[in-house]
C-alpha positions in Angstrom: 67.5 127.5 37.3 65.0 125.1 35.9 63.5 124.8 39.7 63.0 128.8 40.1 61.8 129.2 36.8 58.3 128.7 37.8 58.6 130.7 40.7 59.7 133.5 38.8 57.2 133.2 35.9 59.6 132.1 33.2 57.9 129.5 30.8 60.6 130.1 28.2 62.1 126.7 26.9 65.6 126.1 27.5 68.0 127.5 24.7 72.2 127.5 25.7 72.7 123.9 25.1 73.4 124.5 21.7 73.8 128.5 21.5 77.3 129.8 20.7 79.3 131.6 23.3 79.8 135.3 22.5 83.2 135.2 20.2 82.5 131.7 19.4 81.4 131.6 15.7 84.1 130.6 14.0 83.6 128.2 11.2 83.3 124.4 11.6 84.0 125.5 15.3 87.6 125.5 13.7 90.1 127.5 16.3 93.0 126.2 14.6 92.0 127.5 11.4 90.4 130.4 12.7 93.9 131.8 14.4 96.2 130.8 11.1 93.0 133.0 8.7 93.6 136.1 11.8 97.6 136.0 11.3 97.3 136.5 7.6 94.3 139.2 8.5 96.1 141.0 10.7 100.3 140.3 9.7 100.8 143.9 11.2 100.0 142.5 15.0 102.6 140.8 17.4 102.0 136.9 17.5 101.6 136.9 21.4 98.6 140.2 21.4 97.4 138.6 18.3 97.0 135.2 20.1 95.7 136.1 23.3 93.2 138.4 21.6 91.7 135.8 19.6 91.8 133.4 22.5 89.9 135.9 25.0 87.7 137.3 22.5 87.7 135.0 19.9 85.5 136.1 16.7 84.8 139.5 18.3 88.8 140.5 17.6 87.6 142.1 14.5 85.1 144.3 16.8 88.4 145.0 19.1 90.5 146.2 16.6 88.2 147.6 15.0 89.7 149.4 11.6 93.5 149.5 13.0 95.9 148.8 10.6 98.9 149.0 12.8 99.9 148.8 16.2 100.2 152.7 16.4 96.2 152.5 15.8 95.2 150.3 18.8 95.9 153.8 21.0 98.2 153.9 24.1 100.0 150.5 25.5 98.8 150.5 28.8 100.3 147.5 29.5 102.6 144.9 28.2 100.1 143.6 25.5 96.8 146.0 26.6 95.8 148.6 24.6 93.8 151.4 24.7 91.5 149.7 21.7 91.0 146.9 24.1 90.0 148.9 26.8 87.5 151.0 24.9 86.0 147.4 23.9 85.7 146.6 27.8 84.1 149.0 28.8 81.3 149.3 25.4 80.9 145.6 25.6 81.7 144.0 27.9 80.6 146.8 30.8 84.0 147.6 32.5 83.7 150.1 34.6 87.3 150.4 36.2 90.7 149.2 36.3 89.7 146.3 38.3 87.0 145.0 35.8 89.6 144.3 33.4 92.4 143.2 35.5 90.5 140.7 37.6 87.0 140.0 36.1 87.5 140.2 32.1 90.6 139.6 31.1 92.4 138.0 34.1 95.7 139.6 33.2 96.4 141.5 36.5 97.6 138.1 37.7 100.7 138.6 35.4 101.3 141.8 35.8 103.9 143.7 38.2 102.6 146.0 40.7 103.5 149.7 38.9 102.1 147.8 35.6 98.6 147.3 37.3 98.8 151.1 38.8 99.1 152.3 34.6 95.7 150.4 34.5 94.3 152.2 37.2 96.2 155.4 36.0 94.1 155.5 32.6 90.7 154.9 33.9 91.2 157.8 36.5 92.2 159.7 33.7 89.4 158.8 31.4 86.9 159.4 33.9 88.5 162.9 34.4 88.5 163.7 31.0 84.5 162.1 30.7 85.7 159.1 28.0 85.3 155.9 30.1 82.4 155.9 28.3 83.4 156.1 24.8 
C-alpha cells in the first residue's frame, strides 16, 4: 500500500500499527478478564454462545445483544448457537447481505454445521428479504 499511495493521491500518514481492531477495546488488552466480567454480565447466556460471541466479536457483544436479558430475547435460533440478534448485527454492521456472508465470510461457522442446518440459514434470509427486514 505504501508504494500505491502516491499514485493514488493518498499523503495520509500511516495509522493501524497501533489502532485497535473493531471489538478489541477491552481493558489492559485483558481477554481473560474481559470473558470472566461478560459471564457475570450476562449469567442468563449459555457458556459456549457466550464464549464464541465474545471471541468473534469481542467488545461489540454488548452491541449484539443488545438489551436481551434472556435467551428468549436474542429472536429465533437459527442455528445451533445463531440467533436472530446475531444476524440482525451482520447484516447493520458488519454488511451481510445473505446466508453465505455469515456462514463463510463473518462468522465462519458454516464449516461446522450439517447440511439442513446451513439450508435454516439460507431459509431466514429468503424470508427476511420477502418480508423487506434484511435490512433491519
Amino acid at each position: 500500500m505504501q508504494k500505491l499511495a502516491p499514485v493514488l493521491g493518498n499523503k495520509a500518514p500511516d495509522w493501524t500499527a497501533s489502532a485497535t481492531l473493531p471489538g478489541g477495546d477491552m481493558a489492559d488488552g485483558d481477554y481473560d478478564r474481559f470473558l470472566g466480567d461478560l459471564c457475570t454480565e450476562f449469567d442468563w447466556l449459555p457458556q459456549p454462545l457466550l464464549e464464541r460471541l465474545a471471541r468473534c466479536y469481542g467488545t461489540a457483544i454488548r452491541t449484539v445483544l443488545g438489551t436481551a436479558t434472556s435467551v428468549a430475547q436474542l429472536g429465533q435460533q437459527v442455528a445451533p448457537n445463531l440467533y436472530e440478534a446475531e444476524l440482525h448485527y451482520l447484516i447493520a454492521n458488519e454488511w451481510a447481505c445473505d446466508a453465505d456472508d455469515v456462514l463463510w465470510r463473518r462468522t465462519k461457522l458454516g464449516l461446522g454445521m450439517q447440511p439442513d442446518q446451513i439450508d435454516a440459514v439460507h431459509h431466514w434470509f429468503a424470508t427476511q428479504a420477502r418480508l423487506g427486514q434484511a435490512a433491519q
